[in-house]
C-alpha positions as CSV (number, residue, x, y, z in Angstrom):
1,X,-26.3,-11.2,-24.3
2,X,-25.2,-11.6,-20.8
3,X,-22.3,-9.7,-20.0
4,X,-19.0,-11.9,-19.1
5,X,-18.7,-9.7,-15.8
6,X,-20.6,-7.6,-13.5
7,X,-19.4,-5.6,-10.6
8,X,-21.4,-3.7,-8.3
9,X,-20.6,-0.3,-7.8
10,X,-17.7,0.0,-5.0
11,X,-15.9,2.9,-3.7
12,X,-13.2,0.7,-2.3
13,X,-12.5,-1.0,-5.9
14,X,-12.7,2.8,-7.4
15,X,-9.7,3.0,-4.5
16,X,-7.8,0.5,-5.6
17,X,-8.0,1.3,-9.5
18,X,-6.2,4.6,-7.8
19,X,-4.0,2.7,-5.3
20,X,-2.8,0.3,-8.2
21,X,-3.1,1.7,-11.5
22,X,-0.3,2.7,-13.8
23,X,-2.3,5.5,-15.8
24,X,-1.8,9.1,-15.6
25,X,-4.6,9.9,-14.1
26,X,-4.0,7.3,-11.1
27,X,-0.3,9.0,-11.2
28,X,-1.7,12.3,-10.6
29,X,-4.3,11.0,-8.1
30,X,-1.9,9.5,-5.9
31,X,0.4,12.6,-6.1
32,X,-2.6,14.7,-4.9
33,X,-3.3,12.3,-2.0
34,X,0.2,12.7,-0.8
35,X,-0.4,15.9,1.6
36,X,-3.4,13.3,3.1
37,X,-0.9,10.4,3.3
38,X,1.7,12.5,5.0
39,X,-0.4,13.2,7.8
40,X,-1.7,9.8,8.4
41,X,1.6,9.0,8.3
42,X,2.3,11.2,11.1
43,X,-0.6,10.2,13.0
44,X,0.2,6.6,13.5
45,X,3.8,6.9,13.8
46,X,2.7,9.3,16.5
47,X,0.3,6.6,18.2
48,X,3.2,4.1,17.8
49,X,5.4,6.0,19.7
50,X,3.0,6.6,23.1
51,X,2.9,2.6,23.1
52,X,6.6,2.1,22.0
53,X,7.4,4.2,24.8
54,X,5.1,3.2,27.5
55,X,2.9,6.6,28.2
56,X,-0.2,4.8,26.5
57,X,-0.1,1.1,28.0
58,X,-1.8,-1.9,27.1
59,X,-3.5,-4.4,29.2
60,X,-1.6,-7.4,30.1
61,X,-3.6,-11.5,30.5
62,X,-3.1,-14.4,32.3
63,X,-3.4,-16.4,29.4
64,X,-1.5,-16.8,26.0
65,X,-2.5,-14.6,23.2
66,X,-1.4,-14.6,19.6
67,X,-2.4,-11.9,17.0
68,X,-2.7,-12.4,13.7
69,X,-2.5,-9.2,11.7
70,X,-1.5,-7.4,8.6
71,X,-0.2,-4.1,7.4
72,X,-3.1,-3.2,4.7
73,X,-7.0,-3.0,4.1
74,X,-8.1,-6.4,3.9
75,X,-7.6,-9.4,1.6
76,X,-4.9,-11.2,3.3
77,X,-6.1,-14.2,4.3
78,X,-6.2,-13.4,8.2
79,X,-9.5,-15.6,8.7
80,X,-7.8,-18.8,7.4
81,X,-4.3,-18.1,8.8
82,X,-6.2,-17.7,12.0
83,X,-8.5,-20.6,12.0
84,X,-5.4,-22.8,11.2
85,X,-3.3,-21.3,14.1
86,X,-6.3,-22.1,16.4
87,X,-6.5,-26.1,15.2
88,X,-2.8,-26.2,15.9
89,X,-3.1,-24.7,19.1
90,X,-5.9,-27.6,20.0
91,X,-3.3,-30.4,18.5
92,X,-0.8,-29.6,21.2
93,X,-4.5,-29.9,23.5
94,X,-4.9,-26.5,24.0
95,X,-8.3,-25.5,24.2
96,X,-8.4,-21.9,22.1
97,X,-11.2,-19.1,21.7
98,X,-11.0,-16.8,18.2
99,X,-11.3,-12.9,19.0
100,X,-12.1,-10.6,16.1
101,X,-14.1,-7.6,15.6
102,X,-16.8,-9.1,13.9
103,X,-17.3,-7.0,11.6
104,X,-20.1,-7.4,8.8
105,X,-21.1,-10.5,10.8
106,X,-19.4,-12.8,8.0
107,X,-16.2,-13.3,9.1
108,X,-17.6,-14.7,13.0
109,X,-20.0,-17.4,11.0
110,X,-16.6,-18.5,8.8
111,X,-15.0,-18.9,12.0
112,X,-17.6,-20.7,13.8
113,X,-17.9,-22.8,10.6
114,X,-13.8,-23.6,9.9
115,X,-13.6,-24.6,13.4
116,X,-16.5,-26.2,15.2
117,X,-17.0,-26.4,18.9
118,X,-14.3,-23.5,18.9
119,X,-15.8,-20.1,20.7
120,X,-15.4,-17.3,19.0
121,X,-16.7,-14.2,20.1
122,X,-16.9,-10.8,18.3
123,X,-16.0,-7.7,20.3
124,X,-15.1,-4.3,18.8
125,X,-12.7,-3.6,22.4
126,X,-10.6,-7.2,21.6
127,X,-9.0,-6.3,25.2
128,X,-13.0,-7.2,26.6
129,X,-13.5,-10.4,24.4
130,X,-10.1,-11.5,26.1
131,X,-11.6,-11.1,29.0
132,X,-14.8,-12.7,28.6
133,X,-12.7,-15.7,26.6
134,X,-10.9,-16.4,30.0
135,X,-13.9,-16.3,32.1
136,X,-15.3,-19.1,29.3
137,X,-12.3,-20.9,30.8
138,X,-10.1,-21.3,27.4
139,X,-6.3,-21.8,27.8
140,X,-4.9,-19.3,24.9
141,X,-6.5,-16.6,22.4
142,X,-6.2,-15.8,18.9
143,X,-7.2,-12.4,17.9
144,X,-8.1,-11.9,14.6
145,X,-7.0,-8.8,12.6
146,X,-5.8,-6.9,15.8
147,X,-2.2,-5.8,14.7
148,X,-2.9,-2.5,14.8
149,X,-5.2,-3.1,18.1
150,X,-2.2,-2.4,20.9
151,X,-4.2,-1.7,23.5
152,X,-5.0,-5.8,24.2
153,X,-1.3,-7.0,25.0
154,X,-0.2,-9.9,23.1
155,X,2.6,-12.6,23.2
156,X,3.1,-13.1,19.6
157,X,2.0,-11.2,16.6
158,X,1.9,-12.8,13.1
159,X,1.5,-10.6,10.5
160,X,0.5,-11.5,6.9
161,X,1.5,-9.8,3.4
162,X,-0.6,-10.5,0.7
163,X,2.3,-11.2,-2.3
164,X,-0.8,-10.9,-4.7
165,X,-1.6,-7.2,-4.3
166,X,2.4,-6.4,-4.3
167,X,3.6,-3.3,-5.7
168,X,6.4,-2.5,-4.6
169,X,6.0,0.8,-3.3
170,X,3.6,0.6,-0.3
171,X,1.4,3.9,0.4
172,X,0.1,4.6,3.3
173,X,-3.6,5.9,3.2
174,X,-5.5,7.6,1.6
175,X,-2.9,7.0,-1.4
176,X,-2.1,3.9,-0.7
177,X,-4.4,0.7,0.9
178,X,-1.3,0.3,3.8
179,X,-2.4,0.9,7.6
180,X,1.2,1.0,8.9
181,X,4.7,1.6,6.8
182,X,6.0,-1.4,5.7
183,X,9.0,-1.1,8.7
184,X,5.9,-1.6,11.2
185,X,6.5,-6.0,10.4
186,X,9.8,-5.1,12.9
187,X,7.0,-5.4,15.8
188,X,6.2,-8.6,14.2
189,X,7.3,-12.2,15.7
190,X,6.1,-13.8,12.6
191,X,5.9,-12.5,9.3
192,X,3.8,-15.0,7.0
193,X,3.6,-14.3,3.0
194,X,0.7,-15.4,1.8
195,X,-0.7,-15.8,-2.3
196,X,-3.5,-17.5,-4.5
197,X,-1.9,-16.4,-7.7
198,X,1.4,-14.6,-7.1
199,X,4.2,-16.4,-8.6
200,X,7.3,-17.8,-7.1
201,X,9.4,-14.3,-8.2
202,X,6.7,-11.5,-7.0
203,X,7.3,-13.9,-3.3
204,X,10.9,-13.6,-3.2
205,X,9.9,-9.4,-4.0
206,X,7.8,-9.0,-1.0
207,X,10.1,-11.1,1.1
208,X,13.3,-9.4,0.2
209,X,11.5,-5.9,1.2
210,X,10.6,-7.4,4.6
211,X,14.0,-8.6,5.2
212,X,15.8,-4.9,4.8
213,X,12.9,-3.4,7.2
214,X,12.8,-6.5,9.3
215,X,15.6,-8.2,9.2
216,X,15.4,-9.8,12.6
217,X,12.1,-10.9,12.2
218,X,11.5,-14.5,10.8
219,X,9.5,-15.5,7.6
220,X,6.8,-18.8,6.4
221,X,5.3,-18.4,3.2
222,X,1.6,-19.9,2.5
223,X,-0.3,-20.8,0.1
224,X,-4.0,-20.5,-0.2
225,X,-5.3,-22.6,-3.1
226,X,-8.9,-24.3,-3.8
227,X,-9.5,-27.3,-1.9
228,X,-13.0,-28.4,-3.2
229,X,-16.5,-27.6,-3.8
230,X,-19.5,-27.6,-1.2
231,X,-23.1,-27.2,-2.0
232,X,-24.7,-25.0,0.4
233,X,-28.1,-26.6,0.6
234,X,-26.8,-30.4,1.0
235,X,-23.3,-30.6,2.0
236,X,-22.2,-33.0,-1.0
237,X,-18.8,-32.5,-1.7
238,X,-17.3,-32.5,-5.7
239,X,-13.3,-32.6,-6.6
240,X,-12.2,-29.7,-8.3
241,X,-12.2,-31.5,-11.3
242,X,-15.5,-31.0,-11.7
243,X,-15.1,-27.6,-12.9
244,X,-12.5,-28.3,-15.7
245,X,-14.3,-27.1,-18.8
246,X,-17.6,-26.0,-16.7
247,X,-19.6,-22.4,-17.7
248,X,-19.5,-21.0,-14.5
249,X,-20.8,-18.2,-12.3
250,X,-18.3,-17.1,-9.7
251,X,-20.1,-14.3,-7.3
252,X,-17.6,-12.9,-4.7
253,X,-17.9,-10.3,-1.9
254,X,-14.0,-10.2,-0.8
255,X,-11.1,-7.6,-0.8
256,X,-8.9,-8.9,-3.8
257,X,-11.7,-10.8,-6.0
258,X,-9.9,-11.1,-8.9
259,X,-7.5,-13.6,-7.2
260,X,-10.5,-15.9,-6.6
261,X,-12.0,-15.4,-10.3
262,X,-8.4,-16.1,-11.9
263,X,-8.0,-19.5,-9.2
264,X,-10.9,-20.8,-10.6
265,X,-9.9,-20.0,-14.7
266,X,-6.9,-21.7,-13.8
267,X,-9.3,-25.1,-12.9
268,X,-10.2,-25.0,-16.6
269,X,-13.4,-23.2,-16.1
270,X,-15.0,-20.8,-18.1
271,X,-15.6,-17.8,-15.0
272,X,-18.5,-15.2,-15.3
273,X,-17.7,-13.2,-12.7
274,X,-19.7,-11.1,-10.9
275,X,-17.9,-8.9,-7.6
276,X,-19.1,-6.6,-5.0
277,X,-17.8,-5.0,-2.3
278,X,-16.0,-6.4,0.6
279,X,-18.6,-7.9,3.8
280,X,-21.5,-6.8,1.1
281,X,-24.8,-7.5,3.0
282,X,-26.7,-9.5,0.6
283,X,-30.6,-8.9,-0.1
284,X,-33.1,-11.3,-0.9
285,X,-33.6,-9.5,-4.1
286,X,-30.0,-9.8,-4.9
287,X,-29.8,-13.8,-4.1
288,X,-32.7,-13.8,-6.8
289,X,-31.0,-11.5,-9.0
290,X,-28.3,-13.5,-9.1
291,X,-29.9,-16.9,-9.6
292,X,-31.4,-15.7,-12.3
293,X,-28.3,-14.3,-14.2
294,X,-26.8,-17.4,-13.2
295,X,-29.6,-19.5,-14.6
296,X,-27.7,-21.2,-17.5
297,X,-24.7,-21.7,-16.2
298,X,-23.3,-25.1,-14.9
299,X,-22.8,-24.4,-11.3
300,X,-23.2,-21.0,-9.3
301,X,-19.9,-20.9,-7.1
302,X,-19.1,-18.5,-4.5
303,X,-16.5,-18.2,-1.4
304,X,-17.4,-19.4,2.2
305,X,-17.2,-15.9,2.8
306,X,-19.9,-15.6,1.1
307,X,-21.8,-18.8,1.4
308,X,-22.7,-18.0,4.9
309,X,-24.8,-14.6,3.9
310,X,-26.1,-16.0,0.7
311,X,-27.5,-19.5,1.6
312,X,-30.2,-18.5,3.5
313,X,-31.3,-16.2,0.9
314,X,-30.3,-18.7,-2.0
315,X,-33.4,-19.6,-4.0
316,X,-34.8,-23.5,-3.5
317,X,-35.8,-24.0,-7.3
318,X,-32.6,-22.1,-8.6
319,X,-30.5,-24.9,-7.9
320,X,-27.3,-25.8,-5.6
321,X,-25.0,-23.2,-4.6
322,X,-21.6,-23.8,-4.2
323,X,-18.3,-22.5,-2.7
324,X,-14.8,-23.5,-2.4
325,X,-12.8,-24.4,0.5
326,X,-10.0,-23.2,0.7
327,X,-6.6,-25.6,1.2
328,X,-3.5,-23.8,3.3
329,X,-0.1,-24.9,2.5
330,X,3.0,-24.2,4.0
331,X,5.7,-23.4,1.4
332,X,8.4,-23.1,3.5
333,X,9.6,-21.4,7.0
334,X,7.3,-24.6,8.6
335,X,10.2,-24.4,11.6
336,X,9.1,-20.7,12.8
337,X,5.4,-21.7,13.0
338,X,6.4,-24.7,15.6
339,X,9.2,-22.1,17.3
340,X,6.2,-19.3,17.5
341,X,3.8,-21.5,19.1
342,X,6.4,-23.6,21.3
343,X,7.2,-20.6,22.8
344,X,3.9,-19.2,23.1
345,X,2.9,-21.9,25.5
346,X,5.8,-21.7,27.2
347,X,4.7,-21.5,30.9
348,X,7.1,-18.4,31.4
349,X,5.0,-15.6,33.1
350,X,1.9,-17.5,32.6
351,X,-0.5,-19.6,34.4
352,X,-0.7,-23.1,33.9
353,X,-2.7,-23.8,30.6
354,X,-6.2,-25.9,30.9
355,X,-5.5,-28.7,28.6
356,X,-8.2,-30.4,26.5
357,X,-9.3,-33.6,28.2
């Protein structure tokens, strides 16, 4: 009998049994990784300081650029939030290029398939994929995931906290998953909370903590939910209501994945799940693998994440696969988004903009 879920083995989910776990053994774990923690902790208050104070400087541009950024390892929702920001930039005919690492390949393809006819170019040094996305002629950049990137100047940062993997105590590493202390959002310009499954109180949590670090700083909440379903070999297009009562397979390759398995048990279907780690490579013998424990069920669903790794690989007689776009929605703070990105384009120390024709 087929198991109802199936993880791959992955250090970073062994991390966050220890990061998030109320046993005594996580207890004890964490109390171990303290010394660790403490000197991290010194390190990148250290590295804050030198740009805080102007003996490490960071490279200024002649055109806008917003970051978008968080405070912990992954699973935020940067890669929406940033694709969004970008479409609103081109409805106020601003023509935008997407910086971002790049890495694991995934998140450039998501990017290049969110927003079409948007560049988007992948550079480790974000301060040199500025550079070669104003030669390309664009009016304003978005960096993805480049908080903690200070040597490429920016002229807002938005920086996202996921109310789903709230706590309440942040740690920094190695005890905890945060890069920065929680007080780092006071460099913010924007702080955006975004869920899938959090409810309305653990949001009010997360944004009554920001307000005591960063009380200065303004706040939008956002909510990532299921839009609908996409097969990967035709494009067809289903209603979520397609999956209410469905025997599913739900294969994910994202930080957080039990927020995506517990969206789509909330659609009424019955979720096999199946997780591996975050920017997983997939192998042909994988994509077969997994058609094949996937072979009874009603539909094989993924995230786009994921989609653009496994459709290539996806077996032709196994079937459709499928994956869920996601829908963002602003829950509230709607003003500071249009404040942020009114005065982003504000011509103040700037060149004039190249507008879309």
């Amino acid at each position: 009998m087929r198991p109802s879920g199936w993880r791959v083995a992955d250090p970073r989910r062994a991390l966050e049994e220890i990061w998030t776990a109320r046993s005594r053994r996580a207890r004890l774990l964490r109390a171990l990784l303290t010394p660790a923690e403490l000197v991290y902790r010194g390190a990148v208050t250290a590295r804050g300081k030198l740009y805080d104070w102007g003996i490490v400087s960071a490279e200024d541009f002649s055109i806008p650029v917003l970051s978008v950024g968080n405070l912990t390892v992954g699973g935020t929702g940067k890669t929406p939030v940033a694709a969004w920001l970008a479409r609103l930039l081109i409805e106020k005919r601003v023509t935008p290029a997407i910086v971002l690492r790049g890495y694991g390949g995934d998140e450039t393809i998501v990017h290049q398939r969110l927003n079409q006819g948007i560049r988007v170019i992948a550079a480790p040094d974000r301060a040199r994929g500025i550079r070669e996305a104003i030669a390309s002629g664009v009016g304003a950049v978005v960096l993805d995931d480049a908080f903690q990137h200070r040597r490429a100047s920016r002229d807002a940062d938005v920086v996202l906290i996921n109310a789903d993997a709230w706590t309440g105590t942040p740690r920094l590493l190695p005890a905890g998953p945060w890069r920065e202390p929680l007080r780092s959002a006071r460099r913010a310009t924007l702080i955006i909370v975004t869920r899938k499954i959090a409810d309305r109180a653990t949001v009010e949590d997360v944004r009554r903590a920001l307000a005591n670090v960063a009380p200065q700083v303004p706040q939008t909440t956002v909510h990532l939910a299921p839009a609908s379903l996409t097969s990967t070999s035709t494009g067809q297009t289903l209603p979520l209501h397609a999956l209410q009562g469905a025997d599913l397979t739900a294969i994910a390759a994202i930080a957080h994945p039990d927020a995506f398995f517990k969206q789509l048990t909330e659609l009424g279907a019955i979720v096999r799940p199946i997780s591996f780690p975050d920017h997983h490579a997939f192998t042909t013998h994988e994509a077969r693998s997994l058609a094949h424990r996937a072979s009874d069920s009603d539909f094989v669903v993924c995230t786009l994440k994921d989609a653009v790794k496994l459709e290539s690989l996806w077996p032709a007689e196994a079937g459709s696969l499928w994956y869920v776009s996601q829908r963002l929605r602003i829950e509230d703070g709607e003003d500071h988004i249009s404040r942020l990105l009114d005065e982003l384009l504000s011509p103040q120390g700037k060149r004039e903009l190249p507008t879309q024709d």
